[in-house]
N, C-alpha and C positions, 0 to 999 in steps of 0.2 A: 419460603425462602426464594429471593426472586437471584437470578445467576446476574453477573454484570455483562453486559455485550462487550467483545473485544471491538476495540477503534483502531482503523487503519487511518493515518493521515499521511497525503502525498504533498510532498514539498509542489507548490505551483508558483513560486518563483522562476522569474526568468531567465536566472542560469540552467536552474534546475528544468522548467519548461520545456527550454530549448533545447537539452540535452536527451531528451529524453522522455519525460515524467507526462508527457501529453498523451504518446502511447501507453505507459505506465497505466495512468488512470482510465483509459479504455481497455486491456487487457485488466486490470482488478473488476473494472464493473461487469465485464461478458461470465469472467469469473463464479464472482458472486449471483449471476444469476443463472448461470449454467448450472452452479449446485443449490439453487435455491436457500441462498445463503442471505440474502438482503433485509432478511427482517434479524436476522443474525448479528450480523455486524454492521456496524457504525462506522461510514468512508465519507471521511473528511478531506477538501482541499488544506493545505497551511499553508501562510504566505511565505516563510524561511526559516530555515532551522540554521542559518547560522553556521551552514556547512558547506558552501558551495566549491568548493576546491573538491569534495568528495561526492560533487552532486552526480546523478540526480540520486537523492535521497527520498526514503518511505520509512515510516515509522507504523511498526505494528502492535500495540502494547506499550512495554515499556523498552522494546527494542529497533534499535535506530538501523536501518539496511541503507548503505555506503554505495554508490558508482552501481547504484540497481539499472537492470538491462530489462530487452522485451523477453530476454529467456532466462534471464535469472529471477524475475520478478513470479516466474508460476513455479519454479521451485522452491521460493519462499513462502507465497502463498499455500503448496500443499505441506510443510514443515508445521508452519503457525494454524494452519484451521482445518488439516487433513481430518483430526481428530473431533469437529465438527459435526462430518461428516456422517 
């Protein structure tokens, strides 16, 4: 029985970009390799989720994180993959 990997994808849309989600996807990857998580999970860019009024957006699963920040984005992170760990 093979487990499925959880996929992160970060909006890298230019709203979203610029707001934020550039740092974003450098705090999820130092992350991921701080807990030796990268053969773990699956971190995808996505070009837009169609949410930019609420960007920057990240999607973890099948849940969508809204007006994510450089310090709201490691307490979501250890929420979704603490258990990981």
């Amino acid at each position: 029985m093979t487990l499925l990997k959880k996929e992160i994808k970060i909006c890298l849309g230019s709203s979203c970009f610029s707001r934020g989600n550039k740092q974003t996807l450098q705090i999820v990857q130092k992350y991921l390799k701080d807990h030796k998580l990268e053969r773990d999970i699956i971190l995808k860019g996505n070009h837009c989720f169609s949410k930019c009024n609420a960007g920057p957006v990240v999607k973890i699963g099948d849940k969508l994180y809204e007006r994510v920040t450089a310090e709201s984005i490691l307490e979501i992170l250890e929420t979704e993959l603490g258990e990981i760990n």
